[in-house]
C-alpha positions as CSV (number, residue, x, y, z in Angstrom):
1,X,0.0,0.0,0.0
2,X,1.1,3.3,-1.0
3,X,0.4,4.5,3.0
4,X,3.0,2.0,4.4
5,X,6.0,3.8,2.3
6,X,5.3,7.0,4.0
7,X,6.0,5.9,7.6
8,X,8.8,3.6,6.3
9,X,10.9,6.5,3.7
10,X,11.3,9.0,6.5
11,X,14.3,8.8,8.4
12,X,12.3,10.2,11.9
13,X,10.4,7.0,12.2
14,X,12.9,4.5,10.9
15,X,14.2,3.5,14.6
16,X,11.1,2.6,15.6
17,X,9.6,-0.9,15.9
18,X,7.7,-2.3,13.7
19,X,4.6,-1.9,16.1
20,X,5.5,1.9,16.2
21,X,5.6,2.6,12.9
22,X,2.2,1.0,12.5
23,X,1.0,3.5,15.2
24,X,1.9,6.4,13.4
25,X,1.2,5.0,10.3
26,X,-2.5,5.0,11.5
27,X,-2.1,8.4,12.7
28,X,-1.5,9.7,9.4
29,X,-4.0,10.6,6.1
30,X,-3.3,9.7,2.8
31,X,-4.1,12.1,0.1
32,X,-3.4,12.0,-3.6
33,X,-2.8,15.1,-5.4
34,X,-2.4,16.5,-9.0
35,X,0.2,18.5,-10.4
36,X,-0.4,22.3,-9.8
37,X,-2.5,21.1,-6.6
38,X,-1.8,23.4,-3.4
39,X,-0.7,20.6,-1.1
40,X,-0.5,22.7,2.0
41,X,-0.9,26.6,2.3
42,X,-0.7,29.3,5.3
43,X,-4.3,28.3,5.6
44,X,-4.2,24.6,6.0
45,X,-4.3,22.7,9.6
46,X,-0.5,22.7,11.1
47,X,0.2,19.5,9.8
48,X,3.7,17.4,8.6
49,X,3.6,16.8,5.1
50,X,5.0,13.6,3.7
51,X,5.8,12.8,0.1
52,X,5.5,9.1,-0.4
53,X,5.2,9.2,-4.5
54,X,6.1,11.9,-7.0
55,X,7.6,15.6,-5.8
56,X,6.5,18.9,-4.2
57,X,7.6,22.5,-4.2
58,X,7.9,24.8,-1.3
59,X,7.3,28.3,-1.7
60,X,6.7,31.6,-0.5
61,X,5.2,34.7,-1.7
62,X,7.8,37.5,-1.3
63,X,6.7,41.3,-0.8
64,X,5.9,42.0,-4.6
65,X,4.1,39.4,-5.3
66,X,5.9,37.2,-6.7
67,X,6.4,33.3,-6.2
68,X,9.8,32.2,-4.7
69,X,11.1,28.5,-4.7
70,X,12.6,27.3,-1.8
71,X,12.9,23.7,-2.3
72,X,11.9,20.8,-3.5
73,X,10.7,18.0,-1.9
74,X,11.3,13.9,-2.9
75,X,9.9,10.6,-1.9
76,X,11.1,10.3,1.8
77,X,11.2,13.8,2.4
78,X,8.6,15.9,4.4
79,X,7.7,19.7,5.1
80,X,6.1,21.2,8.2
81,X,8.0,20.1,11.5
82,X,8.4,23.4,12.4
83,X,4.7,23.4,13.0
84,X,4.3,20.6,15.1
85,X,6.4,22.0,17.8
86,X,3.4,25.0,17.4
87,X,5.3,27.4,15.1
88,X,2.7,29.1,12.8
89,X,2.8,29.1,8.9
90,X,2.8,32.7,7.9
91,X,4.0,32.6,4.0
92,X,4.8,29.3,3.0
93,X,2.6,26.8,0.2
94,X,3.2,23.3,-0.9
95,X,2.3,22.8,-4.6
96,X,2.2,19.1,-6.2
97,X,4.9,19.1,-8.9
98,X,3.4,16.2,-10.6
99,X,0.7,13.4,-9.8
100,X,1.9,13.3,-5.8
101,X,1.2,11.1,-3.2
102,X,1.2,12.5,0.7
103,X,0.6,11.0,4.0
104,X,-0.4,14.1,6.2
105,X,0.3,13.8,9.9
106,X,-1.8,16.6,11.7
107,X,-0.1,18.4,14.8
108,X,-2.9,16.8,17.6
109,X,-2.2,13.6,16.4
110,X,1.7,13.7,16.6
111,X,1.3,15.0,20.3
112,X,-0.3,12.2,21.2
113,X,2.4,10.1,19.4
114,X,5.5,12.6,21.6
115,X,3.9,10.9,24.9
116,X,4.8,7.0,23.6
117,X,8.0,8.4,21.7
118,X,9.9,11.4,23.3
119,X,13.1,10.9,21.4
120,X,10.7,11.9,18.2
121,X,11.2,15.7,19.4
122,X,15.2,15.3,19.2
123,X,15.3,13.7,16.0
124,X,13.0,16.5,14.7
125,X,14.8,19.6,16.1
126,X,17.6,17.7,14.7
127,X,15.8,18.0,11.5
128,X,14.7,22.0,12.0
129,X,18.4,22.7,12.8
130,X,19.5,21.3,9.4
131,X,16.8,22.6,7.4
132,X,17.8,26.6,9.1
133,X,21.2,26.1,8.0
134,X,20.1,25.2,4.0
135,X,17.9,28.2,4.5
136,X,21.2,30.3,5.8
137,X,23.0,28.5,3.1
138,X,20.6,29.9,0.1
139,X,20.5,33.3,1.2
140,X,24.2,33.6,1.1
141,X,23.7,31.6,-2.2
142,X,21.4,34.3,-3.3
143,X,24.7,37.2,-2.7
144,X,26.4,35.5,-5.6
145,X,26.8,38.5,-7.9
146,X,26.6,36.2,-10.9
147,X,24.1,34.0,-12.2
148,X,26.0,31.8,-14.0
149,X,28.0,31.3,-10.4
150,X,24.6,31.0,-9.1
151,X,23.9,27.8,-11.4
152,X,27.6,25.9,-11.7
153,X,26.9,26.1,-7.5
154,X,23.3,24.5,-8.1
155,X,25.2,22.0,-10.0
156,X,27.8,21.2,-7.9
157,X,25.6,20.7,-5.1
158,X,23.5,18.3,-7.2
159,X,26.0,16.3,-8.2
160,X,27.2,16.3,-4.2
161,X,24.1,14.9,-3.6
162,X,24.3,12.0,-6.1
163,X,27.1,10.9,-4.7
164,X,29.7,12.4,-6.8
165,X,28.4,11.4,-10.4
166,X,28.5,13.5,-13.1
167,X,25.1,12.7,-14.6
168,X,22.4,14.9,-12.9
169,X,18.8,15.4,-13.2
170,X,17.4,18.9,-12.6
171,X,14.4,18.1,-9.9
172,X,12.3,21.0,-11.0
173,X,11.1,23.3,-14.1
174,X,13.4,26.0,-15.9
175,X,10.9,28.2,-14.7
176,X,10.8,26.9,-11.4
177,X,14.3,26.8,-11.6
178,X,14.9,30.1,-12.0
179,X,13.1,31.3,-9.1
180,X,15.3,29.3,-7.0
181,X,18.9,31.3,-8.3
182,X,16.7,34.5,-8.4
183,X,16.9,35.4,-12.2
184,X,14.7,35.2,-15.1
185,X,13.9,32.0,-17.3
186,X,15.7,33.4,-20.6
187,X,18.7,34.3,-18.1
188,X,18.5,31.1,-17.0
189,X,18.6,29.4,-20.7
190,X,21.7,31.6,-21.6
191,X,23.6,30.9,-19.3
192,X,22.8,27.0,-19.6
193,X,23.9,27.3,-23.2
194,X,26.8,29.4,-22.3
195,X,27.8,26.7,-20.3
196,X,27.4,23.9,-23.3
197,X,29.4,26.2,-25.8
198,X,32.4,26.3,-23.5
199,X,31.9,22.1,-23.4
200,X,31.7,22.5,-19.5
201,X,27.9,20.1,-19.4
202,X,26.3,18.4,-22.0
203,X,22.2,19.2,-21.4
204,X,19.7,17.3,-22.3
205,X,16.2,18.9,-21.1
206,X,16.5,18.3,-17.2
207,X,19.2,15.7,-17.7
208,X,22.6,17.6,-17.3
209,X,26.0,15.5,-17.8
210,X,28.9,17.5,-16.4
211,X,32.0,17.5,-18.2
212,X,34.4,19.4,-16.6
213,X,33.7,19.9,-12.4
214,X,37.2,21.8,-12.4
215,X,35.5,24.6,-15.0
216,X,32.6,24.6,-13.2
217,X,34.1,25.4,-9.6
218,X,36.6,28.2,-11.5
219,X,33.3,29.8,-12.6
């Protein structure tokens, strides 16, 4: 069942016995969404939102209006544990990316789970800690001058994350992408193909090979 993945992907609940994670796993609503639906909003219950299939974008509103991309969030990562400790959601929405799958935890029901499971509360301002200092780490991000310094970073850090290989899959739009380093979509595609001219990545829609880390750290 689609349900059982949502308990077992998280990292939070992994410890736990099998008797546990059956607990919470009843604790939780399953909710299937489609792409463009708002998954949570400044509006919605405090609640911990977990994405079992498919993807979700975090975002806020900034002072003008306009739509900023945070992150994006994967099977086996969640949004919203700020909230359960009783922090209130001011400015941020969830938005289905694509046909998404979500087990919803709402903050009454994961007090009753902190009286069996104490150590849950570590583990998640464990979790809050980390996701601060990503948050630190874009807005310095953000004080890159240039773009394309902006987007050979983004790179990088992707291919970081996937364990060092070269071949990279760009988890979000061009558009959506764009937000995140703060430009403009046809900056965005200039500077991708400025980076194909000089042979530093080889592109393919979303799929990005890179060919020359060294060029792209020197940028």
């Amino acid at each position: 069942m689609p349900q059982d993945l949502c308990v077992q992907l998280v990292p939070l609940f992994q410890d736990l016995s099998g008797e546990d994670q059956l607990n919470i796993q009843r604790s939780t609503k399953f909710r299937t969404f489609h792409k463009g639906d708002i998954v949570f909003s400044p509006h919605s219950d405090p609640q911990l939102s977990i994405v079992a299939r498919g993807s979700m974008k975090v975002y806020r509103i900034t002072s003008n209006g306009r739509e900023q991309l945070l992150r994006v969030i994967e099977p086996g990562g969640y949004e919203g544990e700020s909230q359960l400790f009783g922090a209130s959601n001011q400015n941020l929405y969830g938005e289905a990316l694509a046909d998404t799958m979500v087990c919803v935890l709402l903050r009454r029901d994961f007090m009753r789970l902190l009286d069996a499971h104490p150590q849950l509360s570590i583990r998640l301002l464990s979790t809050i800690a980390s996701k601060m200092a990503r948050v630190e780490e874009q807005t310095q991000f953000l004080t890159m001058g240039r773009v394309e310094e902006r987007l050979a970073s983004y790179l990088l850090d992707l291919s970081k994350s996937a364990g060092g290989s070269r071949r990279v899959r760009i988890p979000m739009t061009m558009k959506e992408l764009a937000s995140y380093l703060g430009t403009t979509p046809e900056t965005l595609s200039r500077k991708l193909r400025y980076l194909e001219d000089r042979r530093i990545i080889a592109r393919q829609r979303r799929d990005v090979v890179i060919l020359s880390s060294q060029q792209l750290e020197e940028i």
